[in-house]
N, C-alpha and C positions, 0 to 999 in steps of 0.2 A: 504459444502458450507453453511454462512450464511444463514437464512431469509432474510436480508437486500440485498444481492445480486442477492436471486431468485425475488425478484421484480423489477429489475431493466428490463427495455425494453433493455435496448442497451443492456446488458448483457445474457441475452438472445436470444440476436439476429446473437453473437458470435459462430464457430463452436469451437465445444467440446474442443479440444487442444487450441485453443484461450486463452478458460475460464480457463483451466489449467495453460498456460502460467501468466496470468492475476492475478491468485490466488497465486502462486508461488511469483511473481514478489513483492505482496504486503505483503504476510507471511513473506518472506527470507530480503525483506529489513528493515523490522519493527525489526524484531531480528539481524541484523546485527548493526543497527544503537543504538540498547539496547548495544549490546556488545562492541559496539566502546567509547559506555559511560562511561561504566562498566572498562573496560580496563585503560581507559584514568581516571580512579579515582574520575570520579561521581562530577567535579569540576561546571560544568554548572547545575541550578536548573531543576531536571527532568522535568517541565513544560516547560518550554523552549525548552529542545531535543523535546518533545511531540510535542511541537506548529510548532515548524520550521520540524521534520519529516512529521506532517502530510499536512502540505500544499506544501512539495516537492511530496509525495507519491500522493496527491490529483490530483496535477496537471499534472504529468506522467497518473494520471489514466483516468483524466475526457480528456487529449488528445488523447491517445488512442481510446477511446470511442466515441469523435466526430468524428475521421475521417479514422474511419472503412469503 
């Protein structure tokens, strides 16, 4: 686990499999969404997949998070 994530209060406040869940959910879609780029011929400017992955990934995550 990150730094960035052992400081997190909510995160912490998660039971163990949660946090699993939670880390899994963010690894496996960051590499999926790499590979669908990759796949698809690298046509979109990588800043762009970057921009629009992470504020999909952000907001599954920071929802999760509030309403534990």
């Amino acid at each position: 686990m990150s730094k960035s994530w052992g400081r997190s209060v909510q995160f912490n406040q998660l039971k163990d499999y949660e946090k699993r869940i939670l880390l899994n959910y963010v690894t496996q879609t960051g590499l999926t969404i790499y590979q669908s780029w990759t796949t698809n011929g690298r046509v979109q400017p990588i800043e762009e997949v970057i921009s629009t992955a992470q504020k999909l990934m952000r907001g599954g995550v920071d929802n999760y998070l509030t309403h534990k």
